[in-house]
Phi, psi and omega in degrees: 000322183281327147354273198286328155280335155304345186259310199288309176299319190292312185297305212258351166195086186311158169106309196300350180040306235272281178330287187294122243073265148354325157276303161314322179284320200268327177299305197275353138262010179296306192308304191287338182289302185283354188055066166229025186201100185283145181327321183285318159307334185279346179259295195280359142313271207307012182270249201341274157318024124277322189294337176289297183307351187266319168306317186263000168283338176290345217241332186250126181312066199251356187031048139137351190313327178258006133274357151291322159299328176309288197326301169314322186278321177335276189349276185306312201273356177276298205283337145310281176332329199239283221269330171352297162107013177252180202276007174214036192253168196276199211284182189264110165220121190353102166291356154307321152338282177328294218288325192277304177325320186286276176359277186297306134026264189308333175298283201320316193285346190260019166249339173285303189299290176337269227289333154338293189309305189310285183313321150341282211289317200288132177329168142303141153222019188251174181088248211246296175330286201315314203277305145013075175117348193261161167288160172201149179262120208272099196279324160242138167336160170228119188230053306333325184273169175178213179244176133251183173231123189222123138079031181072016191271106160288137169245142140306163192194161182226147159288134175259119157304172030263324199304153156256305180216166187223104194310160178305134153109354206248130174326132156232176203209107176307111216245263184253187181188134214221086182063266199212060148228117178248146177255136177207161169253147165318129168306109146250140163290167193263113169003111168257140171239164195252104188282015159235147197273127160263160189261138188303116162275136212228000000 
């Protein structure tokens, strides 16, 4: 029954992911319940369907939901698989094993999704945003206007005061861009002033 509303809820609102996992997971113990699945196939489906959701949870905005069905599907389809007791099932192994294994698994994927998530969210920094604030090298006086030079790019460029002008060769600092124009200032570096006195001679 939950099979068939999980499937049903999915089919009838794509998207909803949670039903569709939670059906997929219940259909292939169902299958395994009625023996129309010997334990071991039925643990390495579901192992083979963790392994997917955890691949389309990287892929899809699910922000960790279908690795908690991985994880879950992990679980069941190991402990089917190894511990069955049947006559093609793999060697016997401690579910405290599983259980960490699944764990770390489940760390590892939700650690991927966060940094995915992050990265998603971090501003722009290419186009027009991305120039904003960066250098360019001065191809001409800028008296005020002249050229630059940007990303191996000529640009035209205007001095934004208070500077009036800026010798050929010299660092400017991109303030705005204003179609196939950058308004920009001059770099200054910072003063050293020389805090010994020399003494005058006399």
């Amino acid at each position: 029954i939950i099979a068939m509303i999980g499937i049903y809820l999915e089919i009838s609102h794509p998207g909803a992911i949670l039903p569709g996992t939670a059906g997929g997971i219940a259909l292939l113990l169902f299958l395994f319940a009625v023996g129309s699945l010997a334990p071991n196939w039925a643990g390495l489906a579901l192992m083979v369907l963790a392994f997917v959701l955890l691949v389309l949870d990287l892929r899809l905005p699910t922000h960790g939901v279908l690795t908690i069905g991985a994880v879950i599907s992990l679980v069941v389809g190991a402990l089917l698989f190894f511990n069955s007791g049947g006559p093609y099932s793999g060697p016997q192994v401690n579910p405290l094993v599983v259980y960490s294994m699944a764990a770390l698994i489940g760390l590892i994927s939700f650690t991927l999704i966060t940094i995915i998530v992050r990265a998603q969210r971090r501003p722009v920094t290419t186009g027009v945003e991305g120039m904003i604030g960066a250098e360019a090298t001065a191809l001409t006086p800028l008296l005020p206007e002249g050229r630059v030079s940007y990303g191996g790019e000529n640009w035209a460029a205007v001095l934004d005061g208070p500077a009036t002008s800026v010798d050929s060769g010299s660092q400017v600092r991109i303030l705005t861009v204003e179609g196939l124009r950058l308004h920009v200032q001059p770099v200054r570096s910072p003063s050293i002033v020389d805090t010994y006195s020399t003494p005058s001679l006399e």
